[in-house]
C-alpha positions as CSV (number, residue, x, y, z in Angstrom):
1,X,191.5,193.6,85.4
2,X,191.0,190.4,87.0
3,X,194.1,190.0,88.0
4,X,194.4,193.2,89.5
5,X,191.5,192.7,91.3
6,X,192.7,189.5,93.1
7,X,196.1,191.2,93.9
8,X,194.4,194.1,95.4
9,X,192.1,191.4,97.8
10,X,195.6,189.5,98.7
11,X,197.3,192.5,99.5
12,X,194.3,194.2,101.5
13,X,194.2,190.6,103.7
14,X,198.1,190.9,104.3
15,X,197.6,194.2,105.7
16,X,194.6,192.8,108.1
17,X,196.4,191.2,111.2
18,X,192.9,188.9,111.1
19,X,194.1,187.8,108.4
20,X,195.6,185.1,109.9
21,X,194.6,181.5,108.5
22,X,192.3,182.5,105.9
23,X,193.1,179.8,103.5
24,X,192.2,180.7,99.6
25,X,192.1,178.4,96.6
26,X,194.6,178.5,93.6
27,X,192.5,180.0,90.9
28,X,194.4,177.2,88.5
29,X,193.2,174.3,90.7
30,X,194.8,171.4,93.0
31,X,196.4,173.9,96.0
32,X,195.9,176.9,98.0
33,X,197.1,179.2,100.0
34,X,196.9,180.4,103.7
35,X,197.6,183.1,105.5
36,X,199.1,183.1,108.6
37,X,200.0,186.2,111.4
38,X,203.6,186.5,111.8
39,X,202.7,184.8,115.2
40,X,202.3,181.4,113.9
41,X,205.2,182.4,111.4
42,X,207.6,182.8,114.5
43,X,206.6,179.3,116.2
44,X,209.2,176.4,115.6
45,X,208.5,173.8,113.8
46,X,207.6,170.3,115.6
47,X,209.2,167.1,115.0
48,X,207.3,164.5,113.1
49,X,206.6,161.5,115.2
50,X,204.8,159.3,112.4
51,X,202.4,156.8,114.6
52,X,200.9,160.4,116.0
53,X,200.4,161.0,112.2
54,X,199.4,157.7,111.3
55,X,196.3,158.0,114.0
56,X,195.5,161.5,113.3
57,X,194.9,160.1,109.3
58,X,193.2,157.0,110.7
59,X,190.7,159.0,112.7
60,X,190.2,161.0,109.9
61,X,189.6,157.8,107.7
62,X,187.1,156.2,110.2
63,X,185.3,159.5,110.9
64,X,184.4,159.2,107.4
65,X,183.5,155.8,106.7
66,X,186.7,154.5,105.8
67,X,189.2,151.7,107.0
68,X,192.6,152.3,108.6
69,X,195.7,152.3,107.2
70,X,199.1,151.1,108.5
71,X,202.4,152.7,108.7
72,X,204.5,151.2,105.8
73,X,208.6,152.0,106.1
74,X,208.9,151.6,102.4
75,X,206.5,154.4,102.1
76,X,207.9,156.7,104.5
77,X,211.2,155.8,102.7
78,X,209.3,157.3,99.3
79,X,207.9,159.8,101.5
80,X,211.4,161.0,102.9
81,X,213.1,161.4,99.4
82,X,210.3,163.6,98.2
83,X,210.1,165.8,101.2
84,X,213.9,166.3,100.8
85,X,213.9,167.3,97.7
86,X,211.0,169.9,98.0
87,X,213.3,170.9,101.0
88,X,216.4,171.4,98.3
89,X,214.7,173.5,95.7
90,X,212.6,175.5,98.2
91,X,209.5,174.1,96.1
92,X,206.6,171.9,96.6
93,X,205.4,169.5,93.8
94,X,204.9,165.8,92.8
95,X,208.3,165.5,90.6
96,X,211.3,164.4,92.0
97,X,214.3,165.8,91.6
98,X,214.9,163.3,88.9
99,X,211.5,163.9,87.1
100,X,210.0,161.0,89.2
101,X,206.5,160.4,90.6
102,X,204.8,158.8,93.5
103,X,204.8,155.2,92.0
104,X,208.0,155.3,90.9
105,X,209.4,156.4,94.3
106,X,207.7,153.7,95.6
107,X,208.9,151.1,93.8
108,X,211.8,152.0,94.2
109,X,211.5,151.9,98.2
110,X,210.3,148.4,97.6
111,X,206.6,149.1,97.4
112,X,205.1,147.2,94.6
113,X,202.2,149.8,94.1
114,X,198.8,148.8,92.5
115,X,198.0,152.2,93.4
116,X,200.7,155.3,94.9
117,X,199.2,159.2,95.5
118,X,201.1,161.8,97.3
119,X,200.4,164.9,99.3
120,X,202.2,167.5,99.8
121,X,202.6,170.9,101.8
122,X,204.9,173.4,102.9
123,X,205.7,176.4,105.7
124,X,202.8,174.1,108.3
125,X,204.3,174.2,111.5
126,X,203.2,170.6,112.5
127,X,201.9,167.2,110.8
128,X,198.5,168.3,112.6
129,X,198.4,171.5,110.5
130,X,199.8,170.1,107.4
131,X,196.6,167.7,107.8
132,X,194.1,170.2,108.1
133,X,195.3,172.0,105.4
134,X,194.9,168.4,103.3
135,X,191.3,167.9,104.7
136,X,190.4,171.6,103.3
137,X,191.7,171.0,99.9
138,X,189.4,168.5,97.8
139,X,192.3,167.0,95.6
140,X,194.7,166.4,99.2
141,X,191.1,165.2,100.3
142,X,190.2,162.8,98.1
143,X,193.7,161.2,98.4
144,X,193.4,160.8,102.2
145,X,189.6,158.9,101.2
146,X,190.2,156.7,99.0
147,X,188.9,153.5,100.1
148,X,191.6,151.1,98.2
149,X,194.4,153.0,100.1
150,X,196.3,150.4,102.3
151,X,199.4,151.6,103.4
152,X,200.9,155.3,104.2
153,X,204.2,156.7,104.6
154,X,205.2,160.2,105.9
155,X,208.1,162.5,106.3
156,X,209.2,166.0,107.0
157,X,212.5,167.9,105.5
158,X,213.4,171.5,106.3
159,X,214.8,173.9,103.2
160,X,218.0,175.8,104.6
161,X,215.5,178.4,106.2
162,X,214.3,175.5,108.6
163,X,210.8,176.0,106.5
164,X,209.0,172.2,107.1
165,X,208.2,170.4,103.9
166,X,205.7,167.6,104.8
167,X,204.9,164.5,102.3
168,X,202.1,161.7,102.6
169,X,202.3,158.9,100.3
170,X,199.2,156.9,100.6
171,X,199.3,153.5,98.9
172,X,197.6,149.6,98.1
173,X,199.9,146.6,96.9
């Protein structure tokens, strides 16, 4: 019953054209999902350009009490192999293509991490968005926070539809 309940609410707000960046939680934790009008569907995606990304998470950061972070390339590297393999498989997650997480990735870029956390996000049309969608969500949240983090690295992949895939690895050597 339940479940028909929430698919008759999800279907009711796809018919609604205000539907349009409602954002609702997973009901199993650790995502969610937003809505968006075909409008915001149709717009292209915009390129990365990491140091506008890196000052975007840094405002966040200081805006709530934390330090800044720097741009690390080993990172982004990590960063970049993630986001294409989300962009392969059409799927967003924390395991690689190989079965790998965020610390191992990093290592593997060079990053000897005491500490290596990842976000993730799909179909945003901009870093900006993918970051609002992170400062919404308390898991993406609490990665963007924490206080020990040193060092991020960011990328963007497209799947063969040209949907974005955007990855944050936030990390401390």
């Amino acid at each position: 019953m339940l479940q028909r309940s929430i698919m008759i609410a999800v279907l009711a707000l796809l018919a609604t054209p205000a539907a349009a960046g409602w954002t609702l939680p997973c009901l199993f934790g650790g995502c969610s999902i937003t809505l968006v009008s075909p409008e915001y569907a149709a717009r292209p995606v915009k390129p990365l350009n990491p140091e506008a990304a890196l000052a975007e998470i840094n405002a966040f950061r200081t805006k709530n009490g934390r330090k800044p972070v720097v741009l690390d390339a080993r990172l982004s590297q990590a960063a970049a192999v993630q986001s294409k393999a989300q962009a392969g498989r059409s799927r967003i997650g924390h395991d690689g293509s190989d079965g790998s997480k965020p610390m191992q990735r990093a290592a593997r870029a060079g990053f000897r991490a005491k500490i290596a956390s990842e976000n993730v996000a799909a179909g945003q049309k901009s870093f900006s968005d993918a970051m609002r969608s992170w400062e919404g969500s308390s898991g993406h949240r609490e990665n963007l926070l924490r206080p020990e983090v040193t060092a991020i690295g960011v990328a963007m992949a497209k799947n063969e539809d040209g949907r974005a895939c955007w990855t944050l690895v936030l990390g401390a050597e």
